[in-house]
C-alpha positions as CSV (number, residue, x, y, z in Angstrom):
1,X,0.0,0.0,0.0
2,X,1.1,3.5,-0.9
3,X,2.3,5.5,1.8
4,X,0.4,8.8,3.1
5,X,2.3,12.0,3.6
6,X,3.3,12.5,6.5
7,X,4.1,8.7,6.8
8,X,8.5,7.9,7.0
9,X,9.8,6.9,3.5
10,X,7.5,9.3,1.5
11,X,7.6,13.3,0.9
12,X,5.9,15.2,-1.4
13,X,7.6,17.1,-4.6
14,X,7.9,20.6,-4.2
15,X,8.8,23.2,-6.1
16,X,12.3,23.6,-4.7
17,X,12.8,20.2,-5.2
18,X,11.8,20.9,-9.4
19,X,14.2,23.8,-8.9
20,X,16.9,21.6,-7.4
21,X,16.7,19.2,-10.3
22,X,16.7,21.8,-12.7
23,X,20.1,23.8,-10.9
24,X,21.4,20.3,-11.0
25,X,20.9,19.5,-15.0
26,X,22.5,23.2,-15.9
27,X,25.4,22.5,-13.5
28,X,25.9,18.8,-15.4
29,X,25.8,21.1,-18.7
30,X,28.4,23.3,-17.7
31,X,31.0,21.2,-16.4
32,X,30.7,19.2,-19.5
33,X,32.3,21.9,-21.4
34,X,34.7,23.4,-18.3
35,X,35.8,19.7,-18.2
36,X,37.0,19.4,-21.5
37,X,38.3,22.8,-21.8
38,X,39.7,23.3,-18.4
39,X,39.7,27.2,-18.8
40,X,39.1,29.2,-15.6
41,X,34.9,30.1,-15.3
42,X,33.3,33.0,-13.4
43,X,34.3,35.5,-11.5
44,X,37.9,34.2,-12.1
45,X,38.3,36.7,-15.2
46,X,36.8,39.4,-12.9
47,X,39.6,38.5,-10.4
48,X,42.6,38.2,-12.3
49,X,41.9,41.6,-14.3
50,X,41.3,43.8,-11.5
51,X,44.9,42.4,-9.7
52,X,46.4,43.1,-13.3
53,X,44.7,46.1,-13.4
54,X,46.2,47.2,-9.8
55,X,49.6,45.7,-10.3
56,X,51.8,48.6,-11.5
57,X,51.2,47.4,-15.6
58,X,50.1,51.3,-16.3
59,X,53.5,52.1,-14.8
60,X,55.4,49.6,-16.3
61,X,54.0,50.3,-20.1
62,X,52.1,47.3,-20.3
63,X,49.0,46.3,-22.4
64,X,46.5,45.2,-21.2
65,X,43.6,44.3,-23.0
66,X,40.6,42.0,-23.2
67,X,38.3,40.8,-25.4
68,X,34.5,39.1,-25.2
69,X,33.7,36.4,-27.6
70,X,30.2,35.4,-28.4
71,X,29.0,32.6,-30.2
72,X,26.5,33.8,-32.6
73,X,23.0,32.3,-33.0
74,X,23.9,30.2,-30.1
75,X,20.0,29.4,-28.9
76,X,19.2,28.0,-32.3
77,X,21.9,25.4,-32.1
78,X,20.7,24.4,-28.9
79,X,17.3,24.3,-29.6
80,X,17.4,22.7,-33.2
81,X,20.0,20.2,-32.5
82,X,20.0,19.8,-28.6
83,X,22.4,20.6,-25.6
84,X,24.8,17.8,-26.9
85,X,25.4,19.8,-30.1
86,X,25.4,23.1,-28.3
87,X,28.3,21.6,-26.0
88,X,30.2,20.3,-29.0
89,X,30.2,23.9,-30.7
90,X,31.3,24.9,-27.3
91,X,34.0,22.7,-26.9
92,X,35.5,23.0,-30.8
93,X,35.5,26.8,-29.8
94,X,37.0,27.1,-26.7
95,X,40.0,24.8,-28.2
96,X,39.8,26.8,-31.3
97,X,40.6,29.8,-29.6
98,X,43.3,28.3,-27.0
99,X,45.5,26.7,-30.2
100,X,45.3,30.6,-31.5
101,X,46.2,33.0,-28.3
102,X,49.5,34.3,-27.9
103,X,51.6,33.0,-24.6
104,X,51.2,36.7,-23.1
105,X,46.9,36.0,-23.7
106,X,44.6,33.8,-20.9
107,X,41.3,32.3,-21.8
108,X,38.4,32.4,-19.7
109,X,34.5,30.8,-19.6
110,X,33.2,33.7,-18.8
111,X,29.3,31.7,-18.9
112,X,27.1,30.4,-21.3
113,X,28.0,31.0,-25.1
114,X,30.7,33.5,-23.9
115,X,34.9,33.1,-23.5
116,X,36.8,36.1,-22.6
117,X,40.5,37.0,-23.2
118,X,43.0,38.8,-21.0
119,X,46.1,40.1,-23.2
120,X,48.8,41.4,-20.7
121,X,52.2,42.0,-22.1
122,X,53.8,43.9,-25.0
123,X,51.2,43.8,-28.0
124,X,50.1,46.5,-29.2
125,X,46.2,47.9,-29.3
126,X,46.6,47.6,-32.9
127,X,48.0,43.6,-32.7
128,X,46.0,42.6,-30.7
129,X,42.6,44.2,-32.6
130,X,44.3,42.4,-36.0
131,X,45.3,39.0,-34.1
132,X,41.7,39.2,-33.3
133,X,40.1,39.8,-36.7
134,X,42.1,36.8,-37.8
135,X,40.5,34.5,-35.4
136,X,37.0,35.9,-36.3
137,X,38.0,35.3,-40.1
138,X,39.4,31.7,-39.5
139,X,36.5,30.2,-37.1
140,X,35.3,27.4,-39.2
141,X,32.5,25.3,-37.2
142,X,29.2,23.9,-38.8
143,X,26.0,22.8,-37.3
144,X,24.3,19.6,-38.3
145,X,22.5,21.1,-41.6
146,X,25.8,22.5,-42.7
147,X,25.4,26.1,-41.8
148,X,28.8,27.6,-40.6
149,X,28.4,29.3,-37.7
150,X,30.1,32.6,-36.8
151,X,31.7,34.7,-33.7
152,X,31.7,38.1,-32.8
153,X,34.2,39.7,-30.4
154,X,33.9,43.0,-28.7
155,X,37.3,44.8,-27.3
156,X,39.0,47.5,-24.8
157,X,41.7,48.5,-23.6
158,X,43.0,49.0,-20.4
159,X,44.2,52.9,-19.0
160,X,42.7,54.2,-22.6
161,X,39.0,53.3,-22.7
162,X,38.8,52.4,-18.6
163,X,41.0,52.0,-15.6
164,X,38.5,50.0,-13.4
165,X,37.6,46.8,-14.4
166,X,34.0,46.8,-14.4
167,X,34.3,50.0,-16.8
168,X,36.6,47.9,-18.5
169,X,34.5,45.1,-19.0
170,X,31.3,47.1,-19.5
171,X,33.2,48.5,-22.4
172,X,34.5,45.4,-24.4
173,X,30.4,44.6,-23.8
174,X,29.5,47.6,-25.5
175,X,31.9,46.8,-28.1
176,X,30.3,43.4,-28.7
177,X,26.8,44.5,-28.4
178,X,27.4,47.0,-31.0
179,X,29.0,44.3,-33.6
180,X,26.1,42.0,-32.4
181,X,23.1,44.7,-33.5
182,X,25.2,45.4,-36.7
183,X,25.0,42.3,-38.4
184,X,27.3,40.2,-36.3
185,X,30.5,38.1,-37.4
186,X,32.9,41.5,-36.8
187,X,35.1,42.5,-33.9
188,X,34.4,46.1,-32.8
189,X,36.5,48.0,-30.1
190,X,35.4,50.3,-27.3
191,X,34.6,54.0,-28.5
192,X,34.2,57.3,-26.4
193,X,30.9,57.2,-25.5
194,X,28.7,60.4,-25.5
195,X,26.9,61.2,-21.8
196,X,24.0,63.0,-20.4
197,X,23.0,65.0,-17.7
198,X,21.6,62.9,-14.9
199,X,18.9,65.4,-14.5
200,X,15.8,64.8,-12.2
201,X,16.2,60.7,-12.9
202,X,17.4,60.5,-9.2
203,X,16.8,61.5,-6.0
204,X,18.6,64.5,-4.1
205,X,19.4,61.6,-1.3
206,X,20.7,59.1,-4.3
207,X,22.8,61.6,-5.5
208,X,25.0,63.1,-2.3
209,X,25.2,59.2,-1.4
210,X,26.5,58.8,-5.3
211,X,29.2,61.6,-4.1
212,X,30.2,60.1,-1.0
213,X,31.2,57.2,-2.7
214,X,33.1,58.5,-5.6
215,X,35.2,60.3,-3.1
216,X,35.8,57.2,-1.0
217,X,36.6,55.4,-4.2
218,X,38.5,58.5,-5.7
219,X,36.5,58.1,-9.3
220,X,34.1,59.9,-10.9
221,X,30.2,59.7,-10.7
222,X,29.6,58.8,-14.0
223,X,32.0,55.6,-13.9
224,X,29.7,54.5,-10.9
225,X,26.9,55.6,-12.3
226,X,27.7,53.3,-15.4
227,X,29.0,50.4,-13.8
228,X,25.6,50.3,-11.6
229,X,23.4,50.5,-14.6
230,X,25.3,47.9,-16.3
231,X,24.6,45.6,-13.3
232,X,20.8,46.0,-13.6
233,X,21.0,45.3,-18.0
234,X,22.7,42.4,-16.9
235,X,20.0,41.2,-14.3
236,X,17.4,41.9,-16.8
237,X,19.5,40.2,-19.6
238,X,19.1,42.9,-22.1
């Protein structure tokens, strides 16, 4: 005989269990790929760039730069072929990109269909936007039906478009949203961006808090401003 709730041996399914199951599943799906690529994931790239960033290259004349990739069309692989497929596409680009890199360049998972790059040495801006366009031009992966798929890489550099790494990072994702919206399969860099007033969009109390802590931090408003408005795109996914 069945046993009731309540009874030992039997629990109902709730919804955090479903949402267990499903956490579980996506974490199976990532390490799939981190396995087989064994690139650092996550907050890792955040890490690393902001000691970079703080470790005396400015001083030293070093470049440092980085660049998102973005694998284009990503959702229709995985939902016209499955997450098998999506993982293979994954995989073939991720080692695509490590048999390419220079020695002075690191490769991240940054999440999802996304790698990221750190380049700290002695290439130039210029290089490393050419090295870059070369392995955009010489990505050669194709689905199941035969279509070739395509990448699309957004770039900045460090101490000339941003100093802080979330400015940093919010510009390379400019960079690549820009190439995205224009037709994708490009590389675009980080351009000086045109602001606006903040106006009456905040609150007398927001904004001498906003001041406090660009003084503590010893940057400007607008770089805060930015980097928190970047945070909400980001929890929105737009």
């Amino acid at each position: 005989m069945a046993k009731k709730a309540g009874e030992s041996g039997f629990r109902p399914i709730t919804v955090e269990d479903h949402q267990a199951l499903g956490r579980s599943h996506a974490e199976r799906k990532v390490t799939a790929v981190n396995d087989a690529l064994q690139f650092p994931v996550g907050e890792a790239f955040d890490r690393d760039l902001t000691e970079i960033l703080a470790g005396g290259a400015e001083e030293r004349g070093e470049v440092v730069a980085i660049a998102l990739i973005d694998c284009d069309h990503f959702d229709h692989i995985n939902r016209d072929f499955g997450p098998e497929e999506g993982d293979r596409v994954l995989i073939e680009l991720g080692r695509y990109i490590a048999g390419a890199v220079p020695e002075e360049a690191k490769i991240y998972r940054i999440g999802g269909d996304e790698f990221g790059i750190i380049f700290h040495g002695t290439m130039e801006r210029e290089e490393i936007f050419l090295f870059l366009n070369d392995l955009k031009n010489g990505y050669h992966v194709t689905t199941p039906d035969g279509e070739p798929q395509s990448i699309t890489i957004g770039m900045a550099t460090a101490f000339e478009d941003a100093s802080r790494c979330p400015e940093l990072i919010r510009k390379a994702d400019g960079a690549l949203f820009r190439a995205k919206v224009s037709g994708r399969g490009k590389v675009a860099m980080a351009k000086e961006e045109k602001m606006v007033p903040k106006t009456s969009h905040f609150t007398q109390d927001q904004l001498q808090r906003l001041a406090k802590l660009a003084k503590k931090e010893g940057v400007g408003e607008a770089i805060l401003l930015r980097e928190g408005l970047d945070l909400l795109l980001k929890k929105y996914d737009v």
